[in-house]
KEKE-3310 file (N, C-alpha, C; in steps of 0.2 Angstrom, whole numbers, plus 5000, padded with zeros to 4 digits):
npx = (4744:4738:4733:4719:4705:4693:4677:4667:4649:4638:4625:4614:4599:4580:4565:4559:4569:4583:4602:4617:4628:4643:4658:4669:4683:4692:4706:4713:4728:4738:4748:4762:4768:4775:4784:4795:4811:4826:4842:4858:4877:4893:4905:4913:4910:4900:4881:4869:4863:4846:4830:4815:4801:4788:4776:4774:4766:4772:4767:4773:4774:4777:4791:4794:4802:4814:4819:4827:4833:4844:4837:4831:4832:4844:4858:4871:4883:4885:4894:4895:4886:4873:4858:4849:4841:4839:4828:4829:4828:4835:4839:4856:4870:4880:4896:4898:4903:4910:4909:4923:4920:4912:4903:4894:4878:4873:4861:4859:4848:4837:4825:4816:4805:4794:4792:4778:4778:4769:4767:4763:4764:4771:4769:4781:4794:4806:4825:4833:4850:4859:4873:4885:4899:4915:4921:4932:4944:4950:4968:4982:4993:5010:5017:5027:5034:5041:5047:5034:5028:5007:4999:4987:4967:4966:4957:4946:4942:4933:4925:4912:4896:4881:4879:4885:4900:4912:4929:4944:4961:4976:4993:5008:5018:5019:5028:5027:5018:5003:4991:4989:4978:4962:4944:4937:4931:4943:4959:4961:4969:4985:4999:5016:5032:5048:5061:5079:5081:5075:5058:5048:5030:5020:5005:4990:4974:4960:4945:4927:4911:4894:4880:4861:4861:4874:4891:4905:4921:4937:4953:4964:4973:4990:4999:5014:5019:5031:5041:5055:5067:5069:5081:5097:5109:5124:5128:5139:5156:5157:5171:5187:5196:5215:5223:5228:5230:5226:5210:5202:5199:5177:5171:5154:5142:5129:5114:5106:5104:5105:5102:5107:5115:5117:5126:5122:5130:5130:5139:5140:5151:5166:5177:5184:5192:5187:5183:5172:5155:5146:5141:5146:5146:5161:5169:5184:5201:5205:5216:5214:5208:5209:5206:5206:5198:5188:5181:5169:5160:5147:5139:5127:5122:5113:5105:5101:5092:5093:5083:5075:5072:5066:5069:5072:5072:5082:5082:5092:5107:5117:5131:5148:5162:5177:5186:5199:5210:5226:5234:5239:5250:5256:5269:5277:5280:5299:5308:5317:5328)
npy = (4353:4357:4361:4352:4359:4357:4362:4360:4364:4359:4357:4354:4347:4345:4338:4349:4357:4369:4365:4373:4376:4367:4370:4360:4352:4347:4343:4339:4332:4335:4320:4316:4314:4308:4313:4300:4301:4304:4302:4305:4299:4297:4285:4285:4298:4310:4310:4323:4332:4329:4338:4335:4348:4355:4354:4351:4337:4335:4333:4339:4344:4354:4351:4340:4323:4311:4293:4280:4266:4255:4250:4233:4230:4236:4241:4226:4229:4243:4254:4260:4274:4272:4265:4275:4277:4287:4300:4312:4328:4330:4320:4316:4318:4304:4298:4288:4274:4260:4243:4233:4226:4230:4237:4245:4256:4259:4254:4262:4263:4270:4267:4275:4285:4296:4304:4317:4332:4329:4315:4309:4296:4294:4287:4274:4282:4280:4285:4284:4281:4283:4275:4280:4270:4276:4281:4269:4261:4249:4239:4246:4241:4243:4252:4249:4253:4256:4271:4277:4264:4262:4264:4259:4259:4263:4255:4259:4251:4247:4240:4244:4245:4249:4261:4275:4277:4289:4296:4303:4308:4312:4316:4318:4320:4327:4322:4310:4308:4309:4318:4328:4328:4320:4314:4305:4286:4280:4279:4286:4277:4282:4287:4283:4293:4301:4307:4311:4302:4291:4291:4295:4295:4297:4292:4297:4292:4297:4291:4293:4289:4291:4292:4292:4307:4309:4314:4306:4304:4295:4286:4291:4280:4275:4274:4271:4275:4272:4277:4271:4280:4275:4263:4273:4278:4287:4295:4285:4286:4282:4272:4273:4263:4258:4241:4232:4242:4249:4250:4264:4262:4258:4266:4266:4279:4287:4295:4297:4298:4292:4275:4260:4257:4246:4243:4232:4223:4220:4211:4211:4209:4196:4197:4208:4209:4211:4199:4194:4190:4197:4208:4213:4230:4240:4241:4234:4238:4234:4226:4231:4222:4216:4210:4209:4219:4233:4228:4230:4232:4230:4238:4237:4245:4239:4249:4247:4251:4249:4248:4251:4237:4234:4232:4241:4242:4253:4264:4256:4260:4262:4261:4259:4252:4252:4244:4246:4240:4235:4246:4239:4232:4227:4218:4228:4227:4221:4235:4236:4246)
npz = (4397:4410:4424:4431:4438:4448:4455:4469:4476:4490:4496:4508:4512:4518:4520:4526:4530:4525:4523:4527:4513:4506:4499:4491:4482:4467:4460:4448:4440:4426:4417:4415:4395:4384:4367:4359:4356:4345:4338:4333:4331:4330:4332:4347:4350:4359:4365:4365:4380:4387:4389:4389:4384:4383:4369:4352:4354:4367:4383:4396:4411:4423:4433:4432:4434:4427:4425:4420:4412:4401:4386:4382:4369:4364:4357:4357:4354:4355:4369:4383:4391:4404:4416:4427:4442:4450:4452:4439:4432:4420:4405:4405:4393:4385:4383:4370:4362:4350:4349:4344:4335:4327:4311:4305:4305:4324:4337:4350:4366:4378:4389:4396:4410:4415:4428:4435:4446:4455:4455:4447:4435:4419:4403:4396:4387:4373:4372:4356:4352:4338:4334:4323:4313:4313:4297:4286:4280:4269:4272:4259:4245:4244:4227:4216:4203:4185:4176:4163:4164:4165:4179:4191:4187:4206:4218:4229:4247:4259:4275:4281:4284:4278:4277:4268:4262:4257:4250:4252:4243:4244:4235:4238:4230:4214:4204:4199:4192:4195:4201:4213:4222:4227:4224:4223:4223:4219:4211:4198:4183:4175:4169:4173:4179:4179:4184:4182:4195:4204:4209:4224:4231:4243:4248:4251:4260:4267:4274:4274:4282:4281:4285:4291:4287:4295:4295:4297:4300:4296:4301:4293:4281:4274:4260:4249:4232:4224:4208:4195:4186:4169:4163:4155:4143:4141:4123:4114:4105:4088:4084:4072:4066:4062:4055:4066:4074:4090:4097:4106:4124:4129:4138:4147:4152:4161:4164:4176:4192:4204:4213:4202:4187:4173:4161:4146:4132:4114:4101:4084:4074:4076:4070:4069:4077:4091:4103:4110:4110:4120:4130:4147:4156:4154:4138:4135:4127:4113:4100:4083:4070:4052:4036:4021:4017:4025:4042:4052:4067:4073:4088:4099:4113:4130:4141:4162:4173:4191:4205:4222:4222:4210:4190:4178:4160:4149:4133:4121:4113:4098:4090:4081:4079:4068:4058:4047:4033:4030:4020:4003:3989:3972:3970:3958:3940:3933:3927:3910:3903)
capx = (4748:4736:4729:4712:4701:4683:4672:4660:4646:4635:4620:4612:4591:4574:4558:4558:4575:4588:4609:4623:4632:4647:4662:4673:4688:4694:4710:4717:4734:4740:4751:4767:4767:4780:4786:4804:4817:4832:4846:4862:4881:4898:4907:4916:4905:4893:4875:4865:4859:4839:4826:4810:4799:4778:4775:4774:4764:4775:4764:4778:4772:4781:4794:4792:4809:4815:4822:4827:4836:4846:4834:4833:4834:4851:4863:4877:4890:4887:4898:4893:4878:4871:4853:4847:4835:4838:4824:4833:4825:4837:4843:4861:4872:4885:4900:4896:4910:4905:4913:4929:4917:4905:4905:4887:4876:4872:4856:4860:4842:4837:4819:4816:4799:4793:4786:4777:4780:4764:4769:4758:4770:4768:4770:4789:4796:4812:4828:4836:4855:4860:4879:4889:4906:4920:4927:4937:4948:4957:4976:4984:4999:5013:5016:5034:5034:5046:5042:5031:5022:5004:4998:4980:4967:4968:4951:4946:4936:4930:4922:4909:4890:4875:4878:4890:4908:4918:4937:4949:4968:4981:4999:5012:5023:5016:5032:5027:5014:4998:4988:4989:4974:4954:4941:4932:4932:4948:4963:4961:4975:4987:5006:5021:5035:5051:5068:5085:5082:5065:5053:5043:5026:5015:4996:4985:4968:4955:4937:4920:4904:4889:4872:4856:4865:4880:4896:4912:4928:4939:4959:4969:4980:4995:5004:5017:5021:5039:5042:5062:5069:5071:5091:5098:5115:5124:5131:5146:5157:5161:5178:5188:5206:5219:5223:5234:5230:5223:5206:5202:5193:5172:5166:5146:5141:5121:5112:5105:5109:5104:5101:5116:5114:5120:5125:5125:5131:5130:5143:5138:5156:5170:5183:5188:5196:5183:5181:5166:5148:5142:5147:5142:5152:5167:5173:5191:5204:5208:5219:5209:5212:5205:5209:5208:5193:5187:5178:5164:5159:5139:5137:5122:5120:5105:5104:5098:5093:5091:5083:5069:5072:5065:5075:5068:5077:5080:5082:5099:5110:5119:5138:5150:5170:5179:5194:5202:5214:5232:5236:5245:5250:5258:5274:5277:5284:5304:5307:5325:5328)
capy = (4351:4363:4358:4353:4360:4355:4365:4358:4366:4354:4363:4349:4349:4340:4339:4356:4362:4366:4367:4380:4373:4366:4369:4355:4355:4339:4343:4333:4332:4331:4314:4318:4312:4313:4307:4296:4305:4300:4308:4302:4302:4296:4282:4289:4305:4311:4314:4328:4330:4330:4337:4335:4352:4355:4356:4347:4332:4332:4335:4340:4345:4357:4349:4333:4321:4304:4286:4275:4260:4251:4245:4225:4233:4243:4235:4224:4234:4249:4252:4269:4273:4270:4265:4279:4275:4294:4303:4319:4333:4330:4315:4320:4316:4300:4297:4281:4270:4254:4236:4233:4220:4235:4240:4247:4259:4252:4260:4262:4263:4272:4267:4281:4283:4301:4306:4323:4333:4327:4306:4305:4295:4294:4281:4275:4283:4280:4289:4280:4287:4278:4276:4278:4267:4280:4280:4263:4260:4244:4243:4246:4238:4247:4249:4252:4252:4260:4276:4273:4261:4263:4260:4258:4262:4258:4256:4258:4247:4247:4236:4247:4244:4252:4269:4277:4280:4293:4293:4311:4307:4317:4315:4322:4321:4326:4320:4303:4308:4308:4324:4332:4326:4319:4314:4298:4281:4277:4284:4284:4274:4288:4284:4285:4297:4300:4312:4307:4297:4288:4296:4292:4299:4296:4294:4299:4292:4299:4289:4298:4286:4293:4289:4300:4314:4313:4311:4300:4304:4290:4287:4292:4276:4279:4269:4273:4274:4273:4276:4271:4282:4267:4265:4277:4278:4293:4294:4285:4290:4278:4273:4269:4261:4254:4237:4231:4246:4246:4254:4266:4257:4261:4266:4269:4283:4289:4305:4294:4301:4288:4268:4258:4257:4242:4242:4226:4224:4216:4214:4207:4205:4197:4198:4216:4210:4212:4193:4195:4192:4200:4209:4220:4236:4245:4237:4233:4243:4227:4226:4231:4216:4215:4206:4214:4224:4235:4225:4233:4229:4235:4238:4239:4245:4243:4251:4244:4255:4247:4254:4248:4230:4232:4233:4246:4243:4259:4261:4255:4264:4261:4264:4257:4250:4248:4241:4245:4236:4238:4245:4232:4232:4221:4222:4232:4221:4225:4238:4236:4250)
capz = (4403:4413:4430:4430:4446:4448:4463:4466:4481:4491:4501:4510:4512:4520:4517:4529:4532:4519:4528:4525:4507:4508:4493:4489:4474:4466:4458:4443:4440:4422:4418:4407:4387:4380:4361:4358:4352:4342:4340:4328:4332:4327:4337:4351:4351:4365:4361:4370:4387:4384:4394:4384:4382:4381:4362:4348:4355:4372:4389:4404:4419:4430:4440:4430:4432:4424:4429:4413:4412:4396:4384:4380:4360:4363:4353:4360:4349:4360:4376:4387:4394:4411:4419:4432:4446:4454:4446:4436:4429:4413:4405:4402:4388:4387:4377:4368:4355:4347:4350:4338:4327:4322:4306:4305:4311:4329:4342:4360:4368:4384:4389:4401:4412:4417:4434:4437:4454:4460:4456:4440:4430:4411:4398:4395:4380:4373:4367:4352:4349:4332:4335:4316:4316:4310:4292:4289:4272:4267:4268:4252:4244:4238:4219:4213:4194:4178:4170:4157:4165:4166:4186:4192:4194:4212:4220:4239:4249:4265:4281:4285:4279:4283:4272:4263:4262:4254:4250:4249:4243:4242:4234:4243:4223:4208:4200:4199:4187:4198:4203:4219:4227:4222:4228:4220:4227:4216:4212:4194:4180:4178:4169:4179:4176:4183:4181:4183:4197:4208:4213:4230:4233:4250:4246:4261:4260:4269:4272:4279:4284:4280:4288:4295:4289:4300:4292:4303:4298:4299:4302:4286:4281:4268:4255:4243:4224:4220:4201:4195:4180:4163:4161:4147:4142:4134:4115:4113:4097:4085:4081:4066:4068:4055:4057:4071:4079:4096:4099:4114:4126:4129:4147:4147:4156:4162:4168:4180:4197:4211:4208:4199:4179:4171:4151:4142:4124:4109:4094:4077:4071:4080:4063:4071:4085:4098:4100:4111:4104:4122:4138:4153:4157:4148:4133:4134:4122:4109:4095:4077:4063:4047:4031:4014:4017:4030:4045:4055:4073:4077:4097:4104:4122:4132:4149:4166:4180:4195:4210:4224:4220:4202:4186:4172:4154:4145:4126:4117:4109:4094:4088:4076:4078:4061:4057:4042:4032:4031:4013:4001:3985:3970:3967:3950:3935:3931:3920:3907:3900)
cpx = (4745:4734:4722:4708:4694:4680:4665:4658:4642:4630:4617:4603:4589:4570:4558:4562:4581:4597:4613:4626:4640:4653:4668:4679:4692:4700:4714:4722:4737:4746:4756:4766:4772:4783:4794:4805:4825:4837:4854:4870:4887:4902:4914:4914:4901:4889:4872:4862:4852:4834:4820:4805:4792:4780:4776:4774:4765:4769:4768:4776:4776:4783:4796:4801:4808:4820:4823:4833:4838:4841:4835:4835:4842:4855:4868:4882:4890:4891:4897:4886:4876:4864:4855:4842:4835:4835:4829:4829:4828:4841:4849:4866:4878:4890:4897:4902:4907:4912:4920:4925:4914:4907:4899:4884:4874:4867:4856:4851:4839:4829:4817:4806:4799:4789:4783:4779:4774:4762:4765:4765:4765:4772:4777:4791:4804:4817:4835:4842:4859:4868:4884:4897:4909:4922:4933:4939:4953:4963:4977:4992:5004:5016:5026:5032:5041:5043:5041:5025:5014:5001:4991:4974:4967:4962:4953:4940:4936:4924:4916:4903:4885:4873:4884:4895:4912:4925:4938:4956:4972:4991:5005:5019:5021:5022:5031:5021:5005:4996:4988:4985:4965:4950:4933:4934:4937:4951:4964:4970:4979:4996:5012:5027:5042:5059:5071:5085:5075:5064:5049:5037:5021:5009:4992:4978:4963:4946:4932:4916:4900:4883:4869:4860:4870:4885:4902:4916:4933:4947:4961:4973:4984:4999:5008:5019:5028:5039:5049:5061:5070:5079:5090:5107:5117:5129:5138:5150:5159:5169:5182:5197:5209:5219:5231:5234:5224:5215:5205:5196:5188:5170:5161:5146:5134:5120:5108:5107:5109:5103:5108:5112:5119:5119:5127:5125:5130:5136:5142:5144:5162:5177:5185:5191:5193:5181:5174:5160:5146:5144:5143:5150:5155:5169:5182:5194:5206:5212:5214:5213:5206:5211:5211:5202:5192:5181:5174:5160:5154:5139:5132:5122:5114:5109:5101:5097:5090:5089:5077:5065:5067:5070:5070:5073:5075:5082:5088:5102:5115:5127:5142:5160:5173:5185:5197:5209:5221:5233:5241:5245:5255:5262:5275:5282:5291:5304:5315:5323:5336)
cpy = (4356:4356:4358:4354:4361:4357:4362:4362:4363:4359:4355:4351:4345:4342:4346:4360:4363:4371:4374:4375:4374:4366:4363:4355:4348:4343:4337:4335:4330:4326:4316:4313:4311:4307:4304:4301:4300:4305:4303:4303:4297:4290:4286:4296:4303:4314:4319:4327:4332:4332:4339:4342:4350:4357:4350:4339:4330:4335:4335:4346:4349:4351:4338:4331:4314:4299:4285:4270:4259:4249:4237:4226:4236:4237:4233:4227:4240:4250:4261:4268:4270:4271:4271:4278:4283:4298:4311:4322:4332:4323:4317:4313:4312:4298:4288:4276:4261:4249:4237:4230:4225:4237:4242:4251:4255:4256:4258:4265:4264:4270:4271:4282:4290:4302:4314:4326:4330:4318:4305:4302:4291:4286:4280:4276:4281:4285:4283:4285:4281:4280:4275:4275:4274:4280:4274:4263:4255:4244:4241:4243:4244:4247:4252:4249:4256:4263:4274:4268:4264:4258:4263:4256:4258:4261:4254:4253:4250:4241:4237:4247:4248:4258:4272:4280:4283:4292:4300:4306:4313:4313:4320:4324:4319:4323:4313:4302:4308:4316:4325:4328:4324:4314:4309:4292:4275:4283:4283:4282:4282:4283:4286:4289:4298:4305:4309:4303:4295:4292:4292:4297:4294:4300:4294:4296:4291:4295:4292:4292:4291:4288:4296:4306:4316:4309:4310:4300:4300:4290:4287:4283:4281:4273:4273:4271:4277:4271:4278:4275:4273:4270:4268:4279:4285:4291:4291:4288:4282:4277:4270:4269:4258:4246:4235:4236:4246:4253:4256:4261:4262:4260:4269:4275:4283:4294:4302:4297:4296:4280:4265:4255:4250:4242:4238:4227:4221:4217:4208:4205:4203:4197:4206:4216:4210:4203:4190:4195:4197:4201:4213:4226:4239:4240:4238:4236:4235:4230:4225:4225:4218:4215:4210:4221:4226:4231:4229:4230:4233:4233:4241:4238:4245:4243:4249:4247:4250:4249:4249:4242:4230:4234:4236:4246:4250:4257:4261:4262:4263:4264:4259:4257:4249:4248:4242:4243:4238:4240:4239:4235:4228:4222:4224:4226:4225:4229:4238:4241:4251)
cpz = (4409:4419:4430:4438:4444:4456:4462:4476:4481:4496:4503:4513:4517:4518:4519:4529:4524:4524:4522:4517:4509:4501:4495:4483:4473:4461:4454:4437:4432:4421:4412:4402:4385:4374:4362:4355:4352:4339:4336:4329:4328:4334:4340:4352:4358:4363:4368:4374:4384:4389:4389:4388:4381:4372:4359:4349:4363:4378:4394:4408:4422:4435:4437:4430:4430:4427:4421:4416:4403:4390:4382:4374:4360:4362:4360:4358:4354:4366:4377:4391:4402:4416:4428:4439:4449:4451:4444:4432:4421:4411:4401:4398:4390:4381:4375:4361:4355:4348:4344:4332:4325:4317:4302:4308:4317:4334:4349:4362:4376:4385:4397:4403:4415:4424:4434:4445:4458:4461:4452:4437:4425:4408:4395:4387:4380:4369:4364:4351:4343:4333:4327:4316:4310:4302:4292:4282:4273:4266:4263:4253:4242:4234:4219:4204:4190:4177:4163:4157:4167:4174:4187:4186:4201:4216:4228:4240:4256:4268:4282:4280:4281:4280:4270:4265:4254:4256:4248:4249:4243:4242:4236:4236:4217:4202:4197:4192:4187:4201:4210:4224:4221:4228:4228:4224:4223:4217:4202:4188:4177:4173:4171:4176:4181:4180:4181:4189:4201:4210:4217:4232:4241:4247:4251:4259:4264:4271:4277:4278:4284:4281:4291:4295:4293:4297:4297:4299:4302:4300:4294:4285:4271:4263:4251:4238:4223:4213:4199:4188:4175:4162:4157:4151:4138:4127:4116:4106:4094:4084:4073:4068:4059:4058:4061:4074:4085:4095:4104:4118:4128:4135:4144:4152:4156:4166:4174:4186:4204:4207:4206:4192:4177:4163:4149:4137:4121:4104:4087:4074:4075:4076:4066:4075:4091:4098:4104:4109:4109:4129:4140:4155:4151:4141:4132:4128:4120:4102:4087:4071:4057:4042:4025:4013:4025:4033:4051:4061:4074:4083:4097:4110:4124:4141:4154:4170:4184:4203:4216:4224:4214:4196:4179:4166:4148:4137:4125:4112:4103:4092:4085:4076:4071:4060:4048:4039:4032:4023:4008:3992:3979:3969:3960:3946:3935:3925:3919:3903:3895)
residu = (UNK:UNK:UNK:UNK:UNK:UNK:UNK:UNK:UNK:UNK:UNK:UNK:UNK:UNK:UNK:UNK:UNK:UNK:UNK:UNK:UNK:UNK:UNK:UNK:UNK:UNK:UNK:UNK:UNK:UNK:UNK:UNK:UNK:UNK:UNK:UNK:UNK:UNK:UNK:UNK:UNK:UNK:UNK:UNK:UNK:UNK:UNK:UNK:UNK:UNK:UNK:UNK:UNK:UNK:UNK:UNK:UNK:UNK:UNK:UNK:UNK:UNK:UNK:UNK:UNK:UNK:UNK:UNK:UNK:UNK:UNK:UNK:UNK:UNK:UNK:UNK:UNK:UNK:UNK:UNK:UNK:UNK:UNK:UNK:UNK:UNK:UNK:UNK:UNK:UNK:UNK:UNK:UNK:UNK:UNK:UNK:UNK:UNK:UNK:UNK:UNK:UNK:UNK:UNK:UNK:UNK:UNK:UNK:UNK:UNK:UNK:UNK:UNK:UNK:UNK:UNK:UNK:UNK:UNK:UNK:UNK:UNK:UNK:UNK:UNK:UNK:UNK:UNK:UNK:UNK:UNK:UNK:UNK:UNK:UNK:UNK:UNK:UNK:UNK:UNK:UNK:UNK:UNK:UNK:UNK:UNK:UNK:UNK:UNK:UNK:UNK:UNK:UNK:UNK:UNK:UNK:UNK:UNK:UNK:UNK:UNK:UNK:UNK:UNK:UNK:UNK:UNK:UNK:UNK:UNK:UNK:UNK:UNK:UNK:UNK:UNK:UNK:UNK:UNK:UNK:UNK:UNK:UNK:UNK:UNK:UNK:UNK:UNK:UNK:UNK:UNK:UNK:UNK:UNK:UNK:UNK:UNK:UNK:UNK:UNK:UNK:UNK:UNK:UNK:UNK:UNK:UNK:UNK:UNK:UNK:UNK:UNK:UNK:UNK:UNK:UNK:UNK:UNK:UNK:UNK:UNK:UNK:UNK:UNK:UNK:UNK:UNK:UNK:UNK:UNK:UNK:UNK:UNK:UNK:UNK:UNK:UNK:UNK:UNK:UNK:UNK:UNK:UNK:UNK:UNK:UNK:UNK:UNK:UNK:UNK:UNK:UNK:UNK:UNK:UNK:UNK:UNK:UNK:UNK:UNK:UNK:UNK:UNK:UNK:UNK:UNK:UNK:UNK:UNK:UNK:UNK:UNK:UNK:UNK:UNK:UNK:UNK:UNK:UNK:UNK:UNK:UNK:UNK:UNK:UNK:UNK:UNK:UNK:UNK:UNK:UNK:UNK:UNK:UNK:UNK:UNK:UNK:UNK:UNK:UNK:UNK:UNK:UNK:UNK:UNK:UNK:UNK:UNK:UNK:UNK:UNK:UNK:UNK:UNK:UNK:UNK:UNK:UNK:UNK:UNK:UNK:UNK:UNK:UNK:UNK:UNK:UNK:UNK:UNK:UNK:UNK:UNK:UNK:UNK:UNK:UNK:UNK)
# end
């Protein structure tokens, strides 16, 4: 990038005479060089102001400034950026964000034209800024299930093409039976768990775009996983009555503490007085009958929790009504004594 000076000295002659010598200097001005530069950022970012530098290939002149215009190349997805006609010493940095349709890297393209201070201008180079769209994640549905059920896995997608996406989660309730947080492009299958009453967790999922080394962190979205306790019932006692005696009546109870539990039954015999084969709730206090032998009423309860508009059946519980008969006996023969 040096200035080139050529002296030249002229003496002027004749066949007889020879004159005073005349010096002269042709001065040549070098023409700026300079390579493309490219430069890589995240949508909604701003790339660096640039003023290109002698070295490695570049040839800038003292005093050198630039013009640029849009190039015909620069995507239409791009939105920023602004042609210059007022030569500037530096081309400076512009926030740049990509259309809503984009869902790819996209190149905003400056085709910029270098002058020197002395009006060599150089050959137009260009500065390519690759614009990455943000991190984008599918919405998710959200899963209610029973404990017990086994839910997922539950895979992510994304919009976004062009180069790579990562997923971070996080569980805001290890109670559900799901870990804390992870960092795979699922959430893997996992079985749900639950105490005495639902459990609600909030899962945050996180997506980064990756391209040219620059990673674009994108908007979290969230869904939840609500997991209902399975009804459960507590022990009732059996009973055993005489005959024509009343039996006490049977309220379910549950450790259940939120939801509404529903207990339905079953009864194998109705000769003990319960004349019901099958009912929801308390079993009513009836009058115990039986013939000559003791009659035996099996109840089976099964439990209903209901919560989150689903309905989770717990396991049955078994116990035993009996009715025993009235003693009887024959009258004794006379005895004469």
């Amino acid at each position: 990038n040096l200035v080139g000076i050529i002296t030249y000295s002229v003496t002027p002659s004749t066949s007889f005479c020879t004159g005073n010598p005349q010096d002269f200097t042709i001065i040549v001005n070098p023409v700026p060089q300079i390579d493309d530069f490219t430069q890589t950022i995240c949508d909604g970012g701003t790339f660096d102001s640039i003023t290109p530098v002698n070295g490695e290939g570049n040839i800038v002149p003292s005093g050198t400034t630039y013009t640029w215009v849009i190039d015909d190349e620069s995507s239409d997805f791009v939105i920023g950026g602004s042609a210059s006609t007022a030569p500037s010493a530096t081309i400076p940095g512009s926030e740049l964000t990509l259309d809503e349709g984009a869902t790819s890297p996209e190149d905003f393209i400056y085709l910029v034209t270098p002058s020197s201070a002395e009006e060599c201008v150089g050959d137009p180079f260009t500065i390519t800024i690759t614009v990455n769209p943000n991190g984008q994640v599918d919405d998710f549905d959200d899963i209610i299930e029973c404990a017990g059920e086994v839910i997922g896995p539950i895979n992510f997608s994304t919009e976004n093409t062009g180069g790579d996406t990562s997923y971070e989660w996080t569980n805001n309730n290890t109670a559900i039976g799901l870990a804390a947080e992870g960092d795979l492009d699922f959430i893997p299958s996992f079985t749900a768990t639950a105490g005495l009453n639902s459990e609600t967790a909030i899962i945050t999922v996180t997506p980064t775009f990756t391209y040219d080394g620059v990673s674009c962190v994108g908007p979290a979205k969230t869904f939840t996983i609500k997991v209902n306790p399975n009804g459960q019932v507590n022990d009732v006692s059996s009973q055993v009555v005489c005959n024509g005696q009343e039996t006490a009546e049977v309220v379910f109870s549950t450790n259940n503490t939120d939801g509404e539990t529903e207990f339905n039954w079953t009864n194998d015999n109705t000769s003990t007085g319960l004349l019901e084969l099958e009912g929801t709730g308390p079993i009513p206090s009836f009058v115990g009958t039986a013939g000559t032998a003791p009659e035996i009423s099996t109840i089976v309860v099964t439990p209903t929790y209901t919560n989150n508009g689903i309905e989770c059946v717990g396991d049955s519980f078994t116990f035993t009504i009996t009715v025993n008969p009235t003693p009887t006996m024959e009258a004794p023969p006379n005895i004469e004594v």
